[in-house]
C-alpha positions as a Python dict, from the first residue, in 0.01 Angstrom:
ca = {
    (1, 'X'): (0, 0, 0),
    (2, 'X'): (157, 129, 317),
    (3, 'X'): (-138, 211, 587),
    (4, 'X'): (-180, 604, 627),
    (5, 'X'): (-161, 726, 1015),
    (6, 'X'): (-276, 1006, 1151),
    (7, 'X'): (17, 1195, 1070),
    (8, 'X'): (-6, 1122, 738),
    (9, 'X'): (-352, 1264, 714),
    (10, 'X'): (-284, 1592, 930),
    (11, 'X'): (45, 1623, 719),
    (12, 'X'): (-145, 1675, 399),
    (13, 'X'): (-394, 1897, 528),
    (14, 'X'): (-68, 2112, 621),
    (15, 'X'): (93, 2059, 336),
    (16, 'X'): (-234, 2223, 133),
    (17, 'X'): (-219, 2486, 352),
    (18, 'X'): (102, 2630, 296),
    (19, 'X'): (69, 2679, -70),
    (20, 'X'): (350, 2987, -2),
    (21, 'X'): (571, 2751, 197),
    (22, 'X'): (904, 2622, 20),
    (23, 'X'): (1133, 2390, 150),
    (24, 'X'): (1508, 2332, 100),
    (25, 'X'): (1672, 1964, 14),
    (26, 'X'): (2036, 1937, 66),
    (27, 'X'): (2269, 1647, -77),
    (28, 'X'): (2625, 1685, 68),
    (29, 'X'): (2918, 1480, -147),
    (30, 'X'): (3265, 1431, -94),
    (31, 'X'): (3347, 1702, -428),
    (32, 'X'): (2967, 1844, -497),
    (33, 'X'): (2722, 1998, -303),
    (34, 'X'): (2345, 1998, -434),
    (35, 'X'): (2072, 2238, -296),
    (36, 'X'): (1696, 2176, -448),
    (37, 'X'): (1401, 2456, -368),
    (38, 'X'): (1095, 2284, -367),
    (39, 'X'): (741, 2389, -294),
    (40, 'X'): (479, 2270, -54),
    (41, 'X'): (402, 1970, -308),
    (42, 'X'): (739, 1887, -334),
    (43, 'X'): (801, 2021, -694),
    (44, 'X'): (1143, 2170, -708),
    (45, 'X'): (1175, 2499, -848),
    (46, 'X'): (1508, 2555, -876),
    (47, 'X'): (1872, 2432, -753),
    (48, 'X'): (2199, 2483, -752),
    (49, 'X'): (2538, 2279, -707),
    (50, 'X'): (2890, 2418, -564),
    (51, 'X'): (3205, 2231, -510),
    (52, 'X'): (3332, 2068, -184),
    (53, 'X'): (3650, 1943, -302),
    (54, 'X'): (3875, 2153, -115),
    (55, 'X'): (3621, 2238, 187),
    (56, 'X'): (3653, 2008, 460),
    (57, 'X'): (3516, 2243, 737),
    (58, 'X'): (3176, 2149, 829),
    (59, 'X'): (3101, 2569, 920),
    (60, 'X'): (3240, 2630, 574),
    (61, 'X'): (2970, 2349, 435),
    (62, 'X'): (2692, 2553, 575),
    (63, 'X'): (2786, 2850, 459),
    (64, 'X'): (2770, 2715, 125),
    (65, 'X'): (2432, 2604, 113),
    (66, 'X'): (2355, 2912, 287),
    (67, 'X'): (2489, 3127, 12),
    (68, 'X'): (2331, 2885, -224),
    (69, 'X'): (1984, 2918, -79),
    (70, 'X'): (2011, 3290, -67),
    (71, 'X'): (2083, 3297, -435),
    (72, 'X'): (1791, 3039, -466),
    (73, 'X'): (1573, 3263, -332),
    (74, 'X'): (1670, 3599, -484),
    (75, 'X'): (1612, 3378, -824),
    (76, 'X'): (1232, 3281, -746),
    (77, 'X'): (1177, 3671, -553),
    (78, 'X'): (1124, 3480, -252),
    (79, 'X'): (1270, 3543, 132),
    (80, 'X'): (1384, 3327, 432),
    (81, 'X'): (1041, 3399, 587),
    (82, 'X'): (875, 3184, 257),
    (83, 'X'): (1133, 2844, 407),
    (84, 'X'): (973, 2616, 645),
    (85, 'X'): (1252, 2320, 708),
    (86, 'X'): (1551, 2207, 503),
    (87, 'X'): (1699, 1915, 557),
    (88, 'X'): (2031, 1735, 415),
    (89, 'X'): (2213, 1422, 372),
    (90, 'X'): (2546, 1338, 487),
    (91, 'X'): (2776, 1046, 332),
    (92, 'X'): (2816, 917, 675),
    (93, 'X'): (2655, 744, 976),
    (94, 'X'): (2459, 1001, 1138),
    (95, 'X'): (2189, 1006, 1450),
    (96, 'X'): (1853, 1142, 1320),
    (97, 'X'): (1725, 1211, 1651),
    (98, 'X'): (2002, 1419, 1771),
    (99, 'X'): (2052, 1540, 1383),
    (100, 'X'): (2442, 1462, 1478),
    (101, 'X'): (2696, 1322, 1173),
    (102, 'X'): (2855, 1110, 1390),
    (103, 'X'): (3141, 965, 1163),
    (104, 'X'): (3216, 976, 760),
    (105, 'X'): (3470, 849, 600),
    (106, 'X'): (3453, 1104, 262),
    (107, 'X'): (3461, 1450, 456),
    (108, 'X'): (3787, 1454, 629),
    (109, 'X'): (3686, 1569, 974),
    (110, 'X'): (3365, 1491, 969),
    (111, 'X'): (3276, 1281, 1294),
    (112, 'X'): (3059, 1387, 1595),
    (113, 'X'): (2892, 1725, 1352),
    (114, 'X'): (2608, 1882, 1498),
    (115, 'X'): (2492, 1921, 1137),
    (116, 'X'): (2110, 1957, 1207),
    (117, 'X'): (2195, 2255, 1520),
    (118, 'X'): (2402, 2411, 1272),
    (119, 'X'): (2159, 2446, 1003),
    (120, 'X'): (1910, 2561, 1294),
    (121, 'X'): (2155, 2842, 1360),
    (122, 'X'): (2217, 2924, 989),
    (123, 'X'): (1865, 2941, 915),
    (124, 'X'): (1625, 3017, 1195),
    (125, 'X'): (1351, 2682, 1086),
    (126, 'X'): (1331, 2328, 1152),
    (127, 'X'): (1584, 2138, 1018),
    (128, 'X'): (1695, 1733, 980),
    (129, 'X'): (1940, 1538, 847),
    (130, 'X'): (2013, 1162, 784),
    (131, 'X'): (2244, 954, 551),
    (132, 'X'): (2282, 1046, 197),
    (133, 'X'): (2182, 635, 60),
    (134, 'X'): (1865, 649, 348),
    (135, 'X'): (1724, 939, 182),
    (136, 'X'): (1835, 810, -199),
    (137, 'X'): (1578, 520, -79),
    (138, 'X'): (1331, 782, 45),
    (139, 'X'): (1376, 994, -293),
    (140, 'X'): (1253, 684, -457),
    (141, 'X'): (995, 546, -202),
    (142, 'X'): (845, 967, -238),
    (143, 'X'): (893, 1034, -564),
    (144, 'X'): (1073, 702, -785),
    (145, 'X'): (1045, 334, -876),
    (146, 'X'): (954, 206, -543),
    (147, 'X'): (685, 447, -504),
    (148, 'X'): (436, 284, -275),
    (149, 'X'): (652, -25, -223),
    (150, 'X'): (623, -63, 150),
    (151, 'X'): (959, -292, 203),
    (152, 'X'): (1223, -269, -49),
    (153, 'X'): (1633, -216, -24),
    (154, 'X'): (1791, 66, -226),
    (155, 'X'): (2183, -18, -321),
    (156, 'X'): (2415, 237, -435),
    (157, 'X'): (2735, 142, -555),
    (158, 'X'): (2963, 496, -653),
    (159, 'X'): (3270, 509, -514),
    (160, 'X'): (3171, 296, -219),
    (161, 'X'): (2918, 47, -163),
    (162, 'X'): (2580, 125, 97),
    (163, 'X'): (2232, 76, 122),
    (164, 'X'): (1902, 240, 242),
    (165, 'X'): (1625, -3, 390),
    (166, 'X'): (1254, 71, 381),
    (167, 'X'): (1076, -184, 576),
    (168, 'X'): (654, -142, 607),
    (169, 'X'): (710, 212, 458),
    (170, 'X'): (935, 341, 701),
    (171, 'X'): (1332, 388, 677),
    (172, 'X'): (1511, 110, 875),
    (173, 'X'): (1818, 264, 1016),
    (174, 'X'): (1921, 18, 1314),
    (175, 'X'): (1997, 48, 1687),
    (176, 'X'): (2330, 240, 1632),
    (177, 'X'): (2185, 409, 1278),
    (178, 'X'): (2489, 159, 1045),
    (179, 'X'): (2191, -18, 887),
    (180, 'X'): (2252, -36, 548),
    (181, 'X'): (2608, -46, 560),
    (182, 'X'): (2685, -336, 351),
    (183, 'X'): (3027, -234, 144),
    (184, 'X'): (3143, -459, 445),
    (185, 'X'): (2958, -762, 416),
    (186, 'X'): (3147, -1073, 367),
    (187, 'X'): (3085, -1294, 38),
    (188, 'X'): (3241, -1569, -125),
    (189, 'X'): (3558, -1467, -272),
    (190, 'X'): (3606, -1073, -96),
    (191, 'X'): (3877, -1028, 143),
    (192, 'X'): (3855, -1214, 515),
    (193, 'X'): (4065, -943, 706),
    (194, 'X'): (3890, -707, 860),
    (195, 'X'): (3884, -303, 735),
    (196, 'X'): (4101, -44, 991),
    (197, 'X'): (3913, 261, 980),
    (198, 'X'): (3853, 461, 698),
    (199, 'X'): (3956, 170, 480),
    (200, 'X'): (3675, 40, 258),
    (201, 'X'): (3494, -261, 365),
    (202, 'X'): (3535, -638, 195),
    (203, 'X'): (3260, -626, -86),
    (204, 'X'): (3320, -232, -155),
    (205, 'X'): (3683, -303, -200),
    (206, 'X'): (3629, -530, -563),
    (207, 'X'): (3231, -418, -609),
    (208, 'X'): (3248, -64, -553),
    (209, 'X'): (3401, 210, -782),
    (210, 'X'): (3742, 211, -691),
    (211, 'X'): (3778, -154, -579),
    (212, 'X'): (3677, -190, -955),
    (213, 'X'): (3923, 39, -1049),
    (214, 'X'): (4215, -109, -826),
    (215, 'X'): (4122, -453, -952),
    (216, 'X'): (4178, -357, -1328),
    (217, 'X'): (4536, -221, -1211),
    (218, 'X'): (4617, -538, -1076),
    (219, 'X'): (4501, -767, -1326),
    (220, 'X'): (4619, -578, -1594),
    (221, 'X'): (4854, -712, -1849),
    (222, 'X'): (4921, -637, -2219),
    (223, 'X'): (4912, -1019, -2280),
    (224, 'X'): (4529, -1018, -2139),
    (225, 'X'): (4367, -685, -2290),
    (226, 'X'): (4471, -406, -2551),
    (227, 'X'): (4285, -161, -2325),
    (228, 'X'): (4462, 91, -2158),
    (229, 'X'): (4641, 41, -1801),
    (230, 'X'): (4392, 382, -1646),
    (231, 'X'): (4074, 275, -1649),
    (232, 'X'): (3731, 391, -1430),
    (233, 'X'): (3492, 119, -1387),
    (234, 'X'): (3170, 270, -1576),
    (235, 'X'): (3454, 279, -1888),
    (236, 'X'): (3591, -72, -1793),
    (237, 'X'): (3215, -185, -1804),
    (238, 'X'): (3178, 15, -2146),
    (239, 'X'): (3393, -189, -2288),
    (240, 'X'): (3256, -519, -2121),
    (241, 'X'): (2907, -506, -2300),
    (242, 'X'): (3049, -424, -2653),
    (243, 'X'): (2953, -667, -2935),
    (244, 'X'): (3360, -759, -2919),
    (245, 'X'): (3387, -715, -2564),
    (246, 'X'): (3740, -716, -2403),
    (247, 'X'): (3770, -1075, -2211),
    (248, 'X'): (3978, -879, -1902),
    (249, 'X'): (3705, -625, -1874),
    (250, 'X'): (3423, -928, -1905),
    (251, 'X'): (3608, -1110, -1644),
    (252, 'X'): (3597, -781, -1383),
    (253, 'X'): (3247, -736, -1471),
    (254, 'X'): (3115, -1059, -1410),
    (255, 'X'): (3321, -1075, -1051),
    (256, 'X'): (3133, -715, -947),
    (257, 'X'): (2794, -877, -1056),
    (258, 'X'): (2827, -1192, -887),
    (259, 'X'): (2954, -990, -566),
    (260, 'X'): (2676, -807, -551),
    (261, 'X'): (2424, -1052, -683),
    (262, 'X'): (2510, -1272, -394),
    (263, 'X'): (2493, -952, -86),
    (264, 'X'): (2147, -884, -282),
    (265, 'X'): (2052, -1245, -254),
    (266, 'X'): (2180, -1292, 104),
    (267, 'X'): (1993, -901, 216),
    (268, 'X'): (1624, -1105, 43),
    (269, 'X'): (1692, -1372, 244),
    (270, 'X'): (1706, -1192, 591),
    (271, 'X'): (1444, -928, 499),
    (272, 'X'): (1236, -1113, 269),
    (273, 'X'): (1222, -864, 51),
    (274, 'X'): (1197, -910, -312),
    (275, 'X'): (1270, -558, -433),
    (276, 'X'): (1547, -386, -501),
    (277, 'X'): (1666, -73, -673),
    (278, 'X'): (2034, 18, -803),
    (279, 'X'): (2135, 311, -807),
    (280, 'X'): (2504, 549, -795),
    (281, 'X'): (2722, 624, -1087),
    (282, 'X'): (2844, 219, -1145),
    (283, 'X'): (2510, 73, -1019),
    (284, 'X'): (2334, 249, -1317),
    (285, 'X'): (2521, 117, -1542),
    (286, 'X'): (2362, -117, -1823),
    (287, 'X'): (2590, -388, -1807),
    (288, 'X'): (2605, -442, -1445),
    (289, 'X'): (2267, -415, -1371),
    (290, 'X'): (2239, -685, -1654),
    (291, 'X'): (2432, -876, -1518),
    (292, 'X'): (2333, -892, -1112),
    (293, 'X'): (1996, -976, -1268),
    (294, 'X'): (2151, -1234, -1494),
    (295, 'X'): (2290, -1405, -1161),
    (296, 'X'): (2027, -1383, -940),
    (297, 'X'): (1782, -1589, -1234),
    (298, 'X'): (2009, -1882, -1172),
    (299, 'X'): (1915, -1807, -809),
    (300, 'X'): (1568, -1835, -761),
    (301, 'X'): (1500, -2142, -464),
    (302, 'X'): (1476, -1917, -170),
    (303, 'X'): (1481, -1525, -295),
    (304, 'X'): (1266, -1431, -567),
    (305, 'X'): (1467, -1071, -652),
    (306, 'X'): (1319, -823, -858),
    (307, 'X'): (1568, -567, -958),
    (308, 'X'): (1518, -257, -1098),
    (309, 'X'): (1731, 44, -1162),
    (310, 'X'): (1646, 403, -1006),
    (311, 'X'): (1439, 628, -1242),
    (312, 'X'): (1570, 974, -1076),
    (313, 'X'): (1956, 880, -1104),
    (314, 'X'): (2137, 1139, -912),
    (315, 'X'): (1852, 1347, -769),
    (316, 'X'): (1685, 1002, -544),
    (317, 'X'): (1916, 1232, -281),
    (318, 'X'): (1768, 1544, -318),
    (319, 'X'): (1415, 1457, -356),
    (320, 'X'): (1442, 1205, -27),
    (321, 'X'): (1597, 1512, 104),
    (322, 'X'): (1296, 1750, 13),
    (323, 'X'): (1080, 1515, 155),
    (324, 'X'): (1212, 1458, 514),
    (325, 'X'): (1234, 1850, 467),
    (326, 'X'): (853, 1844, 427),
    (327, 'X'): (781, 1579, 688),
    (328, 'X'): (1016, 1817, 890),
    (329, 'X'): (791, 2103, 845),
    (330, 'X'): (451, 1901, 923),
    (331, 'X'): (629, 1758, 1231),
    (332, 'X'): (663, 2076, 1365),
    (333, 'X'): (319, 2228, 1315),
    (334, 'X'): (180, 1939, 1479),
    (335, 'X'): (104, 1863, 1862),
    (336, 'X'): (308, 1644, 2009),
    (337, 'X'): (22, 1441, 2152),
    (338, 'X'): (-90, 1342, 1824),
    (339, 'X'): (242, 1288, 1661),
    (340, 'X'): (325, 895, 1593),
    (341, 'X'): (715, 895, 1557),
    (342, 'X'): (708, 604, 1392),
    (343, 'X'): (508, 689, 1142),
    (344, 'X'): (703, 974, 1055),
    (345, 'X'): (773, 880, 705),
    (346, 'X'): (603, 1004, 420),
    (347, 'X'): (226, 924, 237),
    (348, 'X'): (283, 740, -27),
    (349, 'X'): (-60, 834, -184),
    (350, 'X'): (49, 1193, -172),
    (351, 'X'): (324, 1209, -472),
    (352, 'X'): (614, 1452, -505),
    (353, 'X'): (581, 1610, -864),
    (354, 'X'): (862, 1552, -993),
    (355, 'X'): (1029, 1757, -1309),
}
């Protein structure tokens, strides 16, 4: 169990305090936007989603959760006087100490944002940000599967391929905050050259949504599989775990495990750490998670791997999120003399409640 500071045990004090107090947990995608009201324990109370697909203007972004928020509040008869921090995660490499997104490559335009100021401005509290697969690792350390796990690695595998790090039960972000980034790790049998920008990295380009995708284009052939040429990798995997499973979609399948088996075998082996939870719209999946754990039995020498899959799916965001939004608020209300940055995380003896 992860040592409680002082923080910790001034935060819940604070927390029990503000029984009124509501915070706001923000997860920004490349085509949704999520926005969670939660109260001081962390329960939310109601949320909303809105579509980014055509907004690429970070002002516009705000505005949106801003308008979301509003409505939010109107819905619970509540005010912006009952909010004491929001806080929201970016798909990109951002700076938590400056709150700055410095570069994405989903959100076109999106590089050097002064995302936390701007919330600031929008909504007169405390604010934070971080990366969207750091706080999917936080959702679960708070509220999930790895609750109370002091060092584990959470991997998401959507469209791309990235990973959030708790190490002694605090987020592990790295000198220049890529930390996590392995869609670009190199493996046996990925590509050697090296990604231009905005291109995805080596593993993210077979193991990772598309890359699946792309691969079933170019291996497909009448002769090999009756399935149809457009496939998405969740339905390529459908069919891969079927009593009478297509061979072509097998064959794809067992490449992405054995991909990702091996960057999940080579993470243990720097970190020692055994645990590790999937999560992401293909890393939920049945069959690959099945599979990744199939591989890593027949590698047990040096990394002992335990791998489960995320138990809050899509909302690991928005409740890590909600609770950087509540550390947020603590942070705030506390002296600066008796505030341990490092310890900034979250109590993992004080549960979110989730619904």
């Amino acid at each position: 169990m992860v040592q409680q500071s002082y923080l910790n045990v001034v935060g819940r004090e604070l927390h029990e305090q503000h029984d009124t107090g509501y915070v706001v947990g923000v997860d920004i995608g490349a085509t949704n936007l999520r926005v969670a009201l939660a109260d001081s324990s962390g329960t939310i109370v109601a949320r909303q989603s809105a579509s980014t697909a055509d907004t690429c203007s970070p002002q516009l972004v705000v505005d949106l959760i801003r308008q979301a928020v509003d409505q939010l509040l109107k819905e619970k008869g509540l005010s912006r006087n009952d909010l004491r921090a929001i806080a929201a995660g970016a798909p990109g490499v951002t700076d938590v100490n400056t709150g700055v997104v410095l570069a994405t490559s989903y959100l076109l335009g999106w590089r050097d944002i002064p995302l936390q100021a701007m919330l600031e401005s929008s909504f007169g509290i405390p604010a934070a940000v971080d990366n969207d697969v750091n706080l999917a690792a936080l959702g679960e350390f708070s509220a999930g599967i790895a609750r109370g796990v002091k060092d584990f690695v959470f991997l998401a595998v959507g469209t791309g391929i990235g990973a959030g790090i708790i190490l002694n039960g605090t987020l592990f972000r790295g000198m220049d905050w890529t930390a996590g980034e392995i869609g670009y790790m190199l493996v046996p049998g990925t590509q050697e050259e090296p990604a231009g920008p905005g291109e995805p990295g080596a593993l993210e380009s077979l193991a990772g949504g598309e890359g699946i995708r792309n691969h079933w284009l170019h291996e497909w052939n009448p002769k090999k599989t009756r399935l149809p040429q457009e496939l998405t990798a969740t339905q390529i995997f459908d069919h891969a775990m079927q009593e009478d499973g297509d061979p072509l979609a097998i064959a794809i399948l067992s490449q992405s495990a054995r991909l990702l088996a091996y960057s999940l075998y080579n993470v243990s082996l720097v970190l020692s750490c055994p645990f590790f939870v999937l999560g992401g719209t293909i890393g939920l999946h049945p069959a690959l998670s099945n599979a990744i754990q199939a591989v890593l039995r027949q590698r047990v020498d040096r990394a002992h791997c335990q791998v489960s899959c995320s138990i809050l799916g899509a909302d690991a965001q928005l409740y890590g999120a909600i609770r950087m939004a509540l550390d947020t608020a603590v942070a705030t209300e506390i002296p600066a003399s008796l505030q341990e940055p490092s310890a900034l995380a979250h109590d993992p003896d004080r549960p979110i409640q989730r619904r």
